[in-house]
mmCIF file of the N, C-alpha and C atoms, coordinates in Angstrom:
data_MODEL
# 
_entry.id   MODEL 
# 
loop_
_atom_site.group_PDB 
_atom_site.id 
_atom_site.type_symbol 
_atom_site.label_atom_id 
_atom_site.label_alt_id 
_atom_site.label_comp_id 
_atom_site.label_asym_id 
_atom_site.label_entity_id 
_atom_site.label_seq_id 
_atom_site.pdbx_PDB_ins_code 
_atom_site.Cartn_x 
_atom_site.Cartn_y 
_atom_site.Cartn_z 
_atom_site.occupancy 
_atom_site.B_iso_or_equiv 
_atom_site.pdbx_formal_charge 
_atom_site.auth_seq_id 
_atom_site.auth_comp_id 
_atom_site.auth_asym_id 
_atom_site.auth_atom_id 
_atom_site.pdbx_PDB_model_num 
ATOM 1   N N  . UNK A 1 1  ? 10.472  -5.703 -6.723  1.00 0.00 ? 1  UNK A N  1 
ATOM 2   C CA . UNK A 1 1  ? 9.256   -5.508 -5.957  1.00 0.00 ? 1  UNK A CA 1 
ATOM 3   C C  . UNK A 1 1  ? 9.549   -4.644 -4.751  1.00 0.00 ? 1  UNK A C  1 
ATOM 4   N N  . UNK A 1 2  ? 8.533   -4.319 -3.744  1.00 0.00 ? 2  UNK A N  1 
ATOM 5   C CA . UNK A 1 2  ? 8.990   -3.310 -2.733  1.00 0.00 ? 2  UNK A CA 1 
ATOM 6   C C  . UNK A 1 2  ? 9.581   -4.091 -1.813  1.00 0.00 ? 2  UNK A C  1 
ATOM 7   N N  . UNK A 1 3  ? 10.679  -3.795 -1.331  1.00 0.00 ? 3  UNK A N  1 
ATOM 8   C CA . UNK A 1 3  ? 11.769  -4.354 0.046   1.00 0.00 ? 3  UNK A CA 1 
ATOM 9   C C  . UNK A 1 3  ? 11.558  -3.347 1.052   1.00 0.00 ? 3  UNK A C  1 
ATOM 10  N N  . UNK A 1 4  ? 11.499  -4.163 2.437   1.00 0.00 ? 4  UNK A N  1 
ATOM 11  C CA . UNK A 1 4  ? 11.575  -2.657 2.811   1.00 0.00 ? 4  UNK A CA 1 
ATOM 12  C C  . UNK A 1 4  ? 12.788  -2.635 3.290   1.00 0.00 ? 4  UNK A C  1 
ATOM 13  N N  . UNK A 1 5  ? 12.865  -1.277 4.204   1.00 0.00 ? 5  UNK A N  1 
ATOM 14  C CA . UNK A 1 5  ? 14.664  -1.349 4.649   1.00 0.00 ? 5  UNK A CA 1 
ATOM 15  C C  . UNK A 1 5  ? 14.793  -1.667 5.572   1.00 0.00 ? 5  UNK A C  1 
ATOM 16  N N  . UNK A 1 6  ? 15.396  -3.098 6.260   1.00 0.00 ? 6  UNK A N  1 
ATOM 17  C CA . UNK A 1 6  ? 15.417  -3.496 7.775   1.00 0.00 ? 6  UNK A CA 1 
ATOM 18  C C  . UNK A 1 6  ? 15.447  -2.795 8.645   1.00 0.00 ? 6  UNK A C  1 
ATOM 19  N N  . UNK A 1 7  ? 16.526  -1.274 8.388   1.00 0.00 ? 7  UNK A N  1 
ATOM 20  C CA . UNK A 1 7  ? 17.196  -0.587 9.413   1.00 0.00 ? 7  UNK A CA 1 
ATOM 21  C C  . UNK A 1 7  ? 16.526  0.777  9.681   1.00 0.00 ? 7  UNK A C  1 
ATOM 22  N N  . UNK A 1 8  ? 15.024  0.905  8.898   1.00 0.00 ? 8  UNK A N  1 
ATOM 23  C CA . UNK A 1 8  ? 14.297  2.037  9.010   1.00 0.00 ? 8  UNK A CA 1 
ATOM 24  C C  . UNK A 1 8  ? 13.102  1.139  9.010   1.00 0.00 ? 8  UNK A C  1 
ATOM 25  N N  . UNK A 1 9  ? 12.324  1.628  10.538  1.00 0.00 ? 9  UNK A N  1 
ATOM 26  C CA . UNK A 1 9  ? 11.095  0.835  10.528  1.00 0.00 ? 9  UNK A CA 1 
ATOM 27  C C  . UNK A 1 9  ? 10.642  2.307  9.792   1.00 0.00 ? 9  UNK A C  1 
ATOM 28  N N  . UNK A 1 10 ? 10.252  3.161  9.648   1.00 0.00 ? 10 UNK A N  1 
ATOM 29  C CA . UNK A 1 10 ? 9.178   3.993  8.658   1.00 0.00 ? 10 UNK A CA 1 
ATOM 30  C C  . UNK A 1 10 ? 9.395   3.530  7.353   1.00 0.00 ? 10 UNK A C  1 
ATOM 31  N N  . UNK A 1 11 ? 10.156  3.373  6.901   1.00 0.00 ? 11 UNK A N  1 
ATOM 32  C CA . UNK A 1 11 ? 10.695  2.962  5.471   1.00 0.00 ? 11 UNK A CA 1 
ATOM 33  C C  . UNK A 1 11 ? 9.588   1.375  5.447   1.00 0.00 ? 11 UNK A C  1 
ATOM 34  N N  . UNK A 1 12 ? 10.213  0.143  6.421   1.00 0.00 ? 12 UNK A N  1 
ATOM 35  C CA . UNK A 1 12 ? 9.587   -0.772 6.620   1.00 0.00 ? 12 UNK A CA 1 
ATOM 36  C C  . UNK A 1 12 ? 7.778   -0.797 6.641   1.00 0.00 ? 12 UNK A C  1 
ATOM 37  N N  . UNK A 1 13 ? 7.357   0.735  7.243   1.00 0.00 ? 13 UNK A N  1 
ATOM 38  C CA . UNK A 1 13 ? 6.111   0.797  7.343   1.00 0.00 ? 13 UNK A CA 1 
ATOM 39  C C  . UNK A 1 13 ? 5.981   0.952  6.595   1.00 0.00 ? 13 UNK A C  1 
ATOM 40  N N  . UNK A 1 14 ? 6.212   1.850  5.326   1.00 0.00 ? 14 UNK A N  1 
ATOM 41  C CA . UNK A 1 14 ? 5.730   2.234  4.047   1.00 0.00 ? 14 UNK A CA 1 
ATOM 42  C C  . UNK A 1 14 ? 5.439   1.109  3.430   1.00 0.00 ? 14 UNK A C  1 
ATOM 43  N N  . UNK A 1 15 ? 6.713   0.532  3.098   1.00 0.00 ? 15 UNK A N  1 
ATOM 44  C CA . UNK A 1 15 ? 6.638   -0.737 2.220   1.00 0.00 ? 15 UNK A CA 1 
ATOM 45  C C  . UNK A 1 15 ? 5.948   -1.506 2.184   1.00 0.00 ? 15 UNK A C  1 
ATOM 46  N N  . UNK A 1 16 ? 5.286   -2.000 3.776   1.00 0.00 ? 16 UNK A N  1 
ATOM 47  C CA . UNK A 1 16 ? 4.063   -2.774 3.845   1.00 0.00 ? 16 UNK A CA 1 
ATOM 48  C C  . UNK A 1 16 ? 3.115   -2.043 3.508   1.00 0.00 ? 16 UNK A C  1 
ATOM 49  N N  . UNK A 1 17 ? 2.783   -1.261 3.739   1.00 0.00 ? 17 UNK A N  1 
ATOM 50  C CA . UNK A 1 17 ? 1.224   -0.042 3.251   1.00 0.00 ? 17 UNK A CA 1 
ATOM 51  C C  . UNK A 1 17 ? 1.386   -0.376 1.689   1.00 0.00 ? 17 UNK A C  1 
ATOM 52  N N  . UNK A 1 18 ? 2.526   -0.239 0.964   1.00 0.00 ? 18 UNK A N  1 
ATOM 53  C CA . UNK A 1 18 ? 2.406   -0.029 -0.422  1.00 0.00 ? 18 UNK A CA 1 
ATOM 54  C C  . UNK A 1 18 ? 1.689   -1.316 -1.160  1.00 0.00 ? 18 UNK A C  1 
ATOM 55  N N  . UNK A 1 19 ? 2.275   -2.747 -0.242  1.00 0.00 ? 19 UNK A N  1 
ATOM 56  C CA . UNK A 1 19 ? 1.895   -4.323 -0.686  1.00 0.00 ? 19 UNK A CA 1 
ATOM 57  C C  . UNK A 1 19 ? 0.732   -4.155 -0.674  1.00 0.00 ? 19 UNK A C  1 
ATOM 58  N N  . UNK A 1 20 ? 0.074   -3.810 0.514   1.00 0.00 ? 20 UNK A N  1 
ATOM 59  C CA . UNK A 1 20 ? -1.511  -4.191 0.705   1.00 0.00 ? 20 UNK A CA 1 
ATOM 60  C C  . UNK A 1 20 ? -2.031  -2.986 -0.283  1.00 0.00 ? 20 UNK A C  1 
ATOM 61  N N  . UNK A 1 21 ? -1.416  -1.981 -0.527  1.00 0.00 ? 21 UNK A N  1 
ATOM 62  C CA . UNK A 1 21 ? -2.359  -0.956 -1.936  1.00 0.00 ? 21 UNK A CA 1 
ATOM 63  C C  . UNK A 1 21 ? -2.277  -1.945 -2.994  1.00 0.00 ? 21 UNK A C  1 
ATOM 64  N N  . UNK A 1 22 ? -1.365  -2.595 -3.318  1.00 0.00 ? 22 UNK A N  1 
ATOM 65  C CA . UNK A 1 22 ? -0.441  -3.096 -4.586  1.00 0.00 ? 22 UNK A CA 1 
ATOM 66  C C  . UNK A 1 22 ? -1.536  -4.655 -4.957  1.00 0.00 ? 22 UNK A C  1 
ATOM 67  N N  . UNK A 1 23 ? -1.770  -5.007 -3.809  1.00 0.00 ? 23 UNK A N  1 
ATOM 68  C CA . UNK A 1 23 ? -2.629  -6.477 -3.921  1.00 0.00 ? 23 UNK A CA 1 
ATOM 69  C C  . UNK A 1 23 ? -4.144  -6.120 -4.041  1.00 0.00 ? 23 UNK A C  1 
ATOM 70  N N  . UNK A 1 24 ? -4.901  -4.448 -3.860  1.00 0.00 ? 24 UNK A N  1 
ATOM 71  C CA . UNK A 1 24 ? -5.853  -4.013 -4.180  1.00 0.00 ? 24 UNK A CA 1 
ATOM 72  C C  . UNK A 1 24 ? -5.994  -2.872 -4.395  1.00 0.00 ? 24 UNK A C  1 
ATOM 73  N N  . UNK A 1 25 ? -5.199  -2.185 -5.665  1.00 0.00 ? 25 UNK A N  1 
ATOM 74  C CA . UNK A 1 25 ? -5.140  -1.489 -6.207  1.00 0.00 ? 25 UNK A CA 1 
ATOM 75  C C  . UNK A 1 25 ? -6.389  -0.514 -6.311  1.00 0.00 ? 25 UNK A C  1 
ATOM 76  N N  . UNK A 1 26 ? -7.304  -1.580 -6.822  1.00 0.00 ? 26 UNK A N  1 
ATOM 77  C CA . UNK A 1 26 ? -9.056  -0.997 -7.349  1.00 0.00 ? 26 UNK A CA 1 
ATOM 78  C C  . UNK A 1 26 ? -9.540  -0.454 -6.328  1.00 0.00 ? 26 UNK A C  1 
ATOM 79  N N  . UNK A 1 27 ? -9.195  -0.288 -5.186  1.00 0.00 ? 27 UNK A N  1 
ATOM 80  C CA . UNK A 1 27 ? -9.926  0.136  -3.699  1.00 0.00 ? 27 UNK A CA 1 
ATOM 81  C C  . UNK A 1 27 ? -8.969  1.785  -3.563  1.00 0.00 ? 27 UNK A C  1 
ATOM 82  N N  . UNK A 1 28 ? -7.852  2.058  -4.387  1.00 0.00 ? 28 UNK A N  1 
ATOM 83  C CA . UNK A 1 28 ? -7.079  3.374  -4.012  1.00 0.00 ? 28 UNK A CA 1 
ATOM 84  C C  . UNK A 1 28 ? -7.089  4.180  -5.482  1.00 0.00 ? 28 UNK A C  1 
ATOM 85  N N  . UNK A 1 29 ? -7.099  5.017  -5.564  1.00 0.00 ? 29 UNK A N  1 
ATOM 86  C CA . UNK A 1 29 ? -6.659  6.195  -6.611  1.00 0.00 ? 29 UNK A CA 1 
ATOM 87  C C  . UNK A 1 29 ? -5.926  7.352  -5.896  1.00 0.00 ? 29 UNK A C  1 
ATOM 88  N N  . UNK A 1 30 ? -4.771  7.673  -6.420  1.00 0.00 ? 30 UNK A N  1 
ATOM 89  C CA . UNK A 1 30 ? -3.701  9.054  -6.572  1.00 0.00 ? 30 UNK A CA 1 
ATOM 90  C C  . UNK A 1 30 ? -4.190  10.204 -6.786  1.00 0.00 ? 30 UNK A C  1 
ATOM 91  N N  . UNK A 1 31 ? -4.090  10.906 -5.854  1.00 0.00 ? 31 UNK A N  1 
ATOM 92  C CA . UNK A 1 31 ? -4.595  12.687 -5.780  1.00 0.00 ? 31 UNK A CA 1 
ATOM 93  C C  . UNK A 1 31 ? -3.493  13.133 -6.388  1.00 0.00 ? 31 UNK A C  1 
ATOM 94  N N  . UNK A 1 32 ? -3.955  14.167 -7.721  1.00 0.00 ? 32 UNK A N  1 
ATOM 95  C CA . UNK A 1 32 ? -3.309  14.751 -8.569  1.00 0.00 ? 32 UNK A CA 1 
ATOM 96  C C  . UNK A 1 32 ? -3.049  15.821 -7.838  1.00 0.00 ? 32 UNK A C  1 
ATOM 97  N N  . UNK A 1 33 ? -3.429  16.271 -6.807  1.00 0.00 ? 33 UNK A N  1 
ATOM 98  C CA . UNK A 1 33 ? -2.810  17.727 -6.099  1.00 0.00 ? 33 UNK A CA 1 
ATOM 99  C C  . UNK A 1 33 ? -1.658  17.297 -5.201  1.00 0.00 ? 33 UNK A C  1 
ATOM 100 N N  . UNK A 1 34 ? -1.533  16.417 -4.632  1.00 0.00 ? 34 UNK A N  1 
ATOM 101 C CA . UNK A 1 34 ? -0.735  16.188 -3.974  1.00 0.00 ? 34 UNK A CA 1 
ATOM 102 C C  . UNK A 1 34 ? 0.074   14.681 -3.375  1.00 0.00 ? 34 UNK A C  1 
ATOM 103 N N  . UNK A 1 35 ? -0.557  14.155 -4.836  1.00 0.00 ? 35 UNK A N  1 
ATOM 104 C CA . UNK A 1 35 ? 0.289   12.528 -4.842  1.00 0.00 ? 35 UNK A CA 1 
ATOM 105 C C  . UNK A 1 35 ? 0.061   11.642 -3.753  1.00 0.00 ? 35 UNK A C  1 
ATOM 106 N N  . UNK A 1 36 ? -1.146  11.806 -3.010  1.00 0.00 ? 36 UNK A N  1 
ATOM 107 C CA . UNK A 1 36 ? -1.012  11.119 -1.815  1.00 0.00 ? 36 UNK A CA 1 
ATOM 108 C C  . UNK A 1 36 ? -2.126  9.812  -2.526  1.00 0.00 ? 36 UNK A C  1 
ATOM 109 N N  . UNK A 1 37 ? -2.118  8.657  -1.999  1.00 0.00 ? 37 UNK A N  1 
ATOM 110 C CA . UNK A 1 37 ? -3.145  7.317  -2.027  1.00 0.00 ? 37 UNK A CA 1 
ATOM 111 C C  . UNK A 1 37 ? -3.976  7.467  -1.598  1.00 0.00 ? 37 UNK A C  1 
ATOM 112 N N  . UNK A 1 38 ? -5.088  7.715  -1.702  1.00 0.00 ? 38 UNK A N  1 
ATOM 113 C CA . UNK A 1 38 ? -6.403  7.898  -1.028  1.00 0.00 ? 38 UNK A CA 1 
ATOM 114 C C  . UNK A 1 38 ? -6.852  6.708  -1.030  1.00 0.00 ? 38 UNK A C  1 
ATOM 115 N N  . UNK A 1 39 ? -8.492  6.013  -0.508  1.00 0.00 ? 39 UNK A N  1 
ATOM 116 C CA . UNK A 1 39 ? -9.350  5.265  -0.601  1.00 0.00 ? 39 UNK A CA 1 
ATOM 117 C C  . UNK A 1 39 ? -9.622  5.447  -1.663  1.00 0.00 ? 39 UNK A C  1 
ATOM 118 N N  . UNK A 1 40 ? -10.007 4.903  -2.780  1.00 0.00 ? 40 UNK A N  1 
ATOM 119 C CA . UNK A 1 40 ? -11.299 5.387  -4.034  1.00 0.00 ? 40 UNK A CA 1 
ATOM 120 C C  . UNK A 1 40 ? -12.869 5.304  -3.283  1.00 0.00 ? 40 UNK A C  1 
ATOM 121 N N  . UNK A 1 41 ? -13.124 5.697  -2.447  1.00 0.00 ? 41 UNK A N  1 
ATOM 122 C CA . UNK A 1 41 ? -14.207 5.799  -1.813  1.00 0.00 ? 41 UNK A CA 1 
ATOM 123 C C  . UNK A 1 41 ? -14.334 7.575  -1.426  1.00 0.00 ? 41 UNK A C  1 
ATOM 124 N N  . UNK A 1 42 ? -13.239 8.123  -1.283  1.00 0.00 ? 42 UNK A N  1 
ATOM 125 C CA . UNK A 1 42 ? -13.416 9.384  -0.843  1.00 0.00 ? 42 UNK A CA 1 
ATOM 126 C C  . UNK A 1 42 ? -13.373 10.335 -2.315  1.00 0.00 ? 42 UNK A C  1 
ATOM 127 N N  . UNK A 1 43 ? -14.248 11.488 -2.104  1.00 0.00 ? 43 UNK A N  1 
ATOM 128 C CA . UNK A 1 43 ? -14.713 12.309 -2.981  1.00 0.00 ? 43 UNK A CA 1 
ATOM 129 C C  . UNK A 1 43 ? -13.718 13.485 -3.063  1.00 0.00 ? 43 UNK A C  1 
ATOM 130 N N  . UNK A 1 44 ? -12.964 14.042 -1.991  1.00 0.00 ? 44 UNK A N  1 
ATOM 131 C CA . UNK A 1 44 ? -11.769 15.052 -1.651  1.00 0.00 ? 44 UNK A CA 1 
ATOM 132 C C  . UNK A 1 44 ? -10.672 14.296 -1.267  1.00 0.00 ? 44 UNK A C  1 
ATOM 133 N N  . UNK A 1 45 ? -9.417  14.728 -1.253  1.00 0.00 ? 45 UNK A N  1 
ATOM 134 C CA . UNK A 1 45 ? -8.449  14.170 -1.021  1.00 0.00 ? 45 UNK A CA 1 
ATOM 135 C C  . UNK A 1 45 ? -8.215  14.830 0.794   1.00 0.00 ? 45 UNK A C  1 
ATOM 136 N N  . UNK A 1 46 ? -7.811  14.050 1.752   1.00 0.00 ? 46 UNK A N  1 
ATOM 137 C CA . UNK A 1 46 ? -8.102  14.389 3.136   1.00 0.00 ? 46 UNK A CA 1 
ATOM 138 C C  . UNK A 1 46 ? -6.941  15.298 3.435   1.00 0.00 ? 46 UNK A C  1 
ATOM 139 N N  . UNK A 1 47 ? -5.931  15.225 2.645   1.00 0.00 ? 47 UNK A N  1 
ATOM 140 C CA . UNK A 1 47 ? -4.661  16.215 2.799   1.00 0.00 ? 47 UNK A CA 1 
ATOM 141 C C  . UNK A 1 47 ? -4.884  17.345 2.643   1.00 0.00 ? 47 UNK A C  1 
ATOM 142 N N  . UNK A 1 48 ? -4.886  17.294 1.284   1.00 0.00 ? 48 UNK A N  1 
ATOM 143 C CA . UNK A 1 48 ? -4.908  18.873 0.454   1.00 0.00 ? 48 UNK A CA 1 
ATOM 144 C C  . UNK A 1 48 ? -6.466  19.439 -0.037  1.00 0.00 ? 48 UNK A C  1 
ATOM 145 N N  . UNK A 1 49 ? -7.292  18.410 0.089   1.00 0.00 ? 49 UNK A N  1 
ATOM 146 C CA . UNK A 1 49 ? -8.154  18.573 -0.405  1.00 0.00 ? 49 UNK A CA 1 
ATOM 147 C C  . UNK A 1 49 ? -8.965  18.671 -1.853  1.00 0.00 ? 49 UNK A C  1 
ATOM 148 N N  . UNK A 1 50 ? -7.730  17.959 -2.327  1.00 0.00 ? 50 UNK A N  1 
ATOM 149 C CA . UNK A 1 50 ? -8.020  18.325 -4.105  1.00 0.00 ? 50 UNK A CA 1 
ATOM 150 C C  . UNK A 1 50 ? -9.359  17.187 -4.861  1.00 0.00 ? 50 UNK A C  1 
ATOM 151 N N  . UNK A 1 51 ? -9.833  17.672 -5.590  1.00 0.00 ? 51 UNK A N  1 
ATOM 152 C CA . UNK A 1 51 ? -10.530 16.213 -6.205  1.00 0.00 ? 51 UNK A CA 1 
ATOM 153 C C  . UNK A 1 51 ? -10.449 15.821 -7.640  1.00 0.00 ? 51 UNK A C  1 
ATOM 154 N N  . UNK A 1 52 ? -9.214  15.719 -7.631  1.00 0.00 ? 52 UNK A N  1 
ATOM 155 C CA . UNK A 1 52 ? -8.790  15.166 -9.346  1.00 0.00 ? 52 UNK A CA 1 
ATOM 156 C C  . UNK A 1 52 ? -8.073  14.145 -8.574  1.00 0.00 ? 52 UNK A C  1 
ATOM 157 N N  . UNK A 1 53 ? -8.437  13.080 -9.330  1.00 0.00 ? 53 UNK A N  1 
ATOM 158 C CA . UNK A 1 53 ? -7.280  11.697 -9.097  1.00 0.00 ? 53 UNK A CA 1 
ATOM 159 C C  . UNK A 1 53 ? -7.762  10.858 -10.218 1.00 0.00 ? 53 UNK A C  1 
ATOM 160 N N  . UNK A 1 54 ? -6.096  9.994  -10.616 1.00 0.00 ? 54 UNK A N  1 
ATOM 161 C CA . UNK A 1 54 ? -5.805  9.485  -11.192 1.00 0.00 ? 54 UNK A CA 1 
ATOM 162 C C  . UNK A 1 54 ? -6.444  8.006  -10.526 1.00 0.00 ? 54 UNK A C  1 
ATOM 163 N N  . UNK A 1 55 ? -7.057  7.055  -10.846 1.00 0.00 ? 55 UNK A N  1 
ATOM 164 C CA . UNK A 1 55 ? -7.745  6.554  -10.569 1.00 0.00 ? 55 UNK A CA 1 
ATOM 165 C C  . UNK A 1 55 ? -7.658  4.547  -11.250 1.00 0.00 ? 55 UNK A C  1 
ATOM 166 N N  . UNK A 1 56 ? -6.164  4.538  -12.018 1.00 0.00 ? 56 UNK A N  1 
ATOM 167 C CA . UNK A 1 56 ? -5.889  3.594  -12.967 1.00 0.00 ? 56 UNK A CA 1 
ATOM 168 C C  . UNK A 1 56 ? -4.885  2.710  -11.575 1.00 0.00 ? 56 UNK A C  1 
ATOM 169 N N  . UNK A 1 57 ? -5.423  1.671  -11.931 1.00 0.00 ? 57 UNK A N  1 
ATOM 170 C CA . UNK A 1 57 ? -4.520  0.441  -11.333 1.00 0.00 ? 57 UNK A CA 1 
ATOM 171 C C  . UNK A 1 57 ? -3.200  0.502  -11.429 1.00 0.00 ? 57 UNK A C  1 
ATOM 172 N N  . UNK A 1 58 ? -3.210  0.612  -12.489 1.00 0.00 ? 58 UNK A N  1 
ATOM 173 C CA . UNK A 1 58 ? -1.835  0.516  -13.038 1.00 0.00 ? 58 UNK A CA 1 
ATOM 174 C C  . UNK A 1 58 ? -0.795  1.768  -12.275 1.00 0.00 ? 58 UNK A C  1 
ATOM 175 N N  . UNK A 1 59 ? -1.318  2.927  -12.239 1.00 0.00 ? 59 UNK A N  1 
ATOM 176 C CA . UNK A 1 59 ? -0.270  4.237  -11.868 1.00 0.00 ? 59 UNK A CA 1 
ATOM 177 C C  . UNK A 1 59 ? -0.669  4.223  -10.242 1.00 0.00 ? 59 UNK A C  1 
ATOM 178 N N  . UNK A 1 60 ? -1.841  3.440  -9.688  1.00 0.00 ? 60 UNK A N  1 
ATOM 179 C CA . UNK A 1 60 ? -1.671  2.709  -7.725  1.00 0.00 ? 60 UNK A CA 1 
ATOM 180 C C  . UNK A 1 60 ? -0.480  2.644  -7.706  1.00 0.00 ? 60 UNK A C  1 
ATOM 181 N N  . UNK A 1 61 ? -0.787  1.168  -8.290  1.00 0.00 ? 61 UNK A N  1 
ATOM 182 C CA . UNK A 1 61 ? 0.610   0.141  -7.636  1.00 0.00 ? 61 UNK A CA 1 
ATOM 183 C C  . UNK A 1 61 ? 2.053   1.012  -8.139  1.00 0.00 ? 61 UNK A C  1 
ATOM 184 N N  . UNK A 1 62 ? 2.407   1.843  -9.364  1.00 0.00 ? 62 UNK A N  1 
ATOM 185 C CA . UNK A 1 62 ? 3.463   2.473  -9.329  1.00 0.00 ? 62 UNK A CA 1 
ATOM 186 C C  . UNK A 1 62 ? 3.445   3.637  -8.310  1.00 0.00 ? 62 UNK A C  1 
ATOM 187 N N  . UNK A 1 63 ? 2.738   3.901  -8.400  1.00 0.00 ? 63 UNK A N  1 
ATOM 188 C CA . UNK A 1 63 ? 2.798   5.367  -7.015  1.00 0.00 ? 63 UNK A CA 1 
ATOM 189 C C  . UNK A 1 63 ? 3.592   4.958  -5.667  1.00 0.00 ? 63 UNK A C  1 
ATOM 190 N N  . UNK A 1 64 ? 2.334   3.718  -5.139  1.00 0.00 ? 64 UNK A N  1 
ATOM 191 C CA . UNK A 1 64 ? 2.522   2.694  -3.890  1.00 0.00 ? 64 UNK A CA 1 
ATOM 192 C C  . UNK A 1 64 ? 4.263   2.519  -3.896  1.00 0.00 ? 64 UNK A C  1 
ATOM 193 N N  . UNK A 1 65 ? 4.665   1.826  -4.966  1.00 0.00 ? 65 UNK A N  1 
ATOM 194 C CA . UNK A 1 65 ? 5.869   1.430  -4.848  1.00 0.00 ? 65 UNK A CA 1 
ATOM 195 C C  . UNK A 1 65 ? 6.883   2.774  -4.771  1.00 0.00 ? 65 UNK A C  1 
ATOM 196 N N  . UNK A 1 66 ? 6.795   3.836  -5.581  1.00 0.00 ? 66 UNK A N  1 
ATOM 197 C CA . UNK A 1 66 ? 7.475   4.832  -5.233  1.00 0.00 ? 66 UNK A CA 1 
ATOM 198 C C  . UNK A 1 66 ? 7.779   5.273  -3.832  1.00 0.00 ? 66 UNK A C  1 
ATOM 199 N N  . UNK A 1 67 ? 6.283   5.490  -3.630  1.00 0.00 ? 67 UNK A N  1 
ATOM 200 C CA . UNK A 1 67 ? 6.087   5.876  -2.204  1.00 0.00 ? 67 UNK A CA 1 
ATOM 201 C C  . UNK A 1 67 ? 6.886   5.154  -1.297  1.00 0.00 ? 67 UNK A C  1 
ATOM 202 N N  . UNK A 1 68 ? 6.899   3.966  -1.332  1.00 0.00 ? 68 UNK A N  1 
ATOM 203 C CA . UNK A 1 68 ? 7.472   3.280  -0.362  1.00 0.00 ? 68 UNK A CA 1 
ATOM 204 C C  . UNK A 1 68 ? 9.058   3.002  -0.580  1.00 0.00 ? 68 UNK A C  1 
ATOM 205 N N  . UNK A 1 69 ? 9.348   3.502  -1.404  1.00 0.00 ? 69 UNK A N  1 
ATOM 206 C CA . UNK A 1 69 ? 10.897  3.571  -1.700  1.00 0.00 ? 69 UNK A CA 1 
ATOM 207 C C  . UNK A 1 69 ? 12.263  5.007  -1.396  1.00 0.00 ? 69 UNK A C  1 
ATOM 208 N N  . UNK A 1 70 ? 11.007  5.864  -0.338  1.00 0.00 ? 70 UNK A N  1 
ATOM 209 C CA . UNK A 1 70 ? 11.395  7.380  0.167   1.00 0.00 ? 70 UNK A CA 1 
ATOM 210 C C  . UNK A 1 70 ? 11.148  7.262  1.601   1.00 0.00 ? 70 UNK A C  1 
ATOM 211 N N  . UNK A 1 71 ? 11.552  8.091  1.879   1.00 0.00 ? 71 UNK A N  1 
ATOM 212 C CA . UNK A 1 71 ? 11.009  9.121  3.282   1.00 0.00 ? 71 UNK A CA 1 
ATOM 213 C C  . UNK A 1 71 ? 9.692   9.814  3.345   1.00 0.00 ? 71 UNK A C  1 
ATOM 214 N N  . UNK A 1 72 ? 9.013   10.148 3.671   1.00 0.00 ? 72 UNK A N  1 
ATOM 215 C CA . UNK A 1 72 ? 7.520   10.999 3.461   1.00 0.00 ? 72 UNK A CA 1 
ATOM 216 C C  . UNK A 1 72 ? 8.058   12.206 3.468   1.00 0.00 ? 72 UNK A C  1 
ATOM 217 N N  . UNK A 1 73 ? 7.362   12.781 2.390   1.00 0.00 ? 73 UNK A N  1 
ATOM 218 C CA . UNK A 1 73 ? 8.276   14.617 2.048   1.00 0.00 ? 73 UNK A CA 1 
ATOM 219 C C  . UNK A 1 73 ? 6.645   15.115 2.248   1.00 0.00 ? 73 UNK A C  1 
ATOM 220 N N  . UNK A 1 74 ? 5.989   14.805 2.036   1.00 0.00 ? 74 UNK A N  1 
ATOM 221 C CA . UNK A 1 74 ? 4.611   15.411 2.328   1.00 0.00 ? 74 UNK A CA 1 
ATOM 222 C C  . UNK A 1 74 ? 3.939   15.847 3.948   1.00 0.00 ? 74 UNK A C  1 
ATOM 223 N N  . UNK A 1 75 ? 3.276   16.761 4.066   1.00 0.00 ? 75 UNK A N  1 
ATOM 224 C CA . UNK A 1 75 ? 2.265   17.008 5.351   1.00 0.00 ? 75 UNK A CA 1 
ATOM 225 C C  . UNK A 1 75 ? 1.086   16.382 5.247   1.00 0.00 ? 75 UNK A C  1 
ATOM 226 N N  . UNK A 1 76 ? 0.646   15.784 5.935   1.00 0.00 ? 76 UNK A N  1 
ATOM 227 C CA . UNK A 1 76 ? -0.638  14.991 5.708   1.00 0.00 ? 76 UNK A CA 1 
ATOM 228 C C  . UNK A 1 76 ? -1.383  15.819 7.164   1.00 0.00 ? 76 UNK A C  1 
ATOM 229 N N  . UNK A 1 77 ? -2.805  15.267 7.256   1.00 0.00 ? 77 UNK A N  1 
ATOM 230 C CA . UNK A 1 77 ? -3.596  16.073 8.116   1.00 0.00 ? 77 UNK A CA 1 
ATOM 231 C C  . UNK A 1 77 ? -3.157  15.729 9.782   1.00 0.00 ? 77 UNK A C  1 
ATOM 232 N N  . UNK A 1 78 ? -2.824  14.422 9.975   1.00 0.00 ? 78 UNK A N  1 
ATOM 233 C CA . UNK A 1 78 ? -2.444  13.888 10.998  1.00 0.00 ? 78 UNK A CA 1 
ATOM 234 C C  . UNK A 1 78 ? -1.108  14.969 11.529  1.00 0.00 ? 78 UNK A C  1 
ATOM 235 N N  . UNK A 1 79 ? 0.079   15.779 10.613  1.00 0.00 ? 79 UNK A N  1 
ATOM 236 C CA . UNK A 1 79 ? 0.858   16.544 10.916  1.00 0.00 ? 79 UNK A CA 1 
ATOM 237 C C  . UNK A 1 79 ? 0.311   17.976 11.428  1.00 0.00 ? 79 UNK A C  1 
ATOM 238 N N  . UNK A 1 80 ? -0.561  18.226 11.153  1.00 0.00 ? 80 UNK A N  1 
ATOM 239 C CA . UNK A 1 80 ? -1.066  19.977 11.483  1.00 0.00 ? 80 UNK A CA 1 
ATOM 240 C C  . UNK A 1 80 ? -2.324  19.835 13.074  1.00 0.00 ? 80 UNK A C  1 
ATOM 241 N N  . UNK A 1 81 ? -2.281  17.985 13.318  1.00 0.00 ? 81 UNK A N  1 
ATOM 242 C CA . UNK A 1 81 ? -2.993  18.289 14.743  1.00 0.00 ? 81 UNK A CA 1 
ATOM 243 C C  . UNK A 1 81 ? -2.302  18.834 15.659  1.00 0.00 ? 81 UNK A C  1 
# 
């Protein structure tokens, strides 16, 4: 399951973000442009802007857990303020 890493609170942050995707999966879908977790409420993806997503429970919670098992290699919008 996701651990996080004691000795990296970002790592630690991830890991919790990924639980709470992971325990409500049905509320997030995966932007196929750029792998990020969105809400399933949003129509564009807020990063890249793409609107294809993968949208299955099942490939959430694997994403979530990936995600939270790295470093963030991505730019998200919060980086270009």
């Amino acid at each position: 399951m996701i651990e996080p890493a004691p000795h990296d609170p970002h790592l630690a942050d991830r890991a919790e973000r990924a639980r709470k995707i992971s325990a409500s999966p049905e509320n997030f879908k995966v932007c196929e442009g750029c792998d990020s977790i969105v809400s399933a409420r949003v129509a564009t993806c807020p990063n890249c802007h793409g609107y294809r997503f993968d949208e299955s429970p099942a490939r959430v919670v694997e994403h979530a857990e990936l995600l939270a098992s790295r470093p963030q290699r991505s730019v998200t919008s919060a980086d270009l303020e």
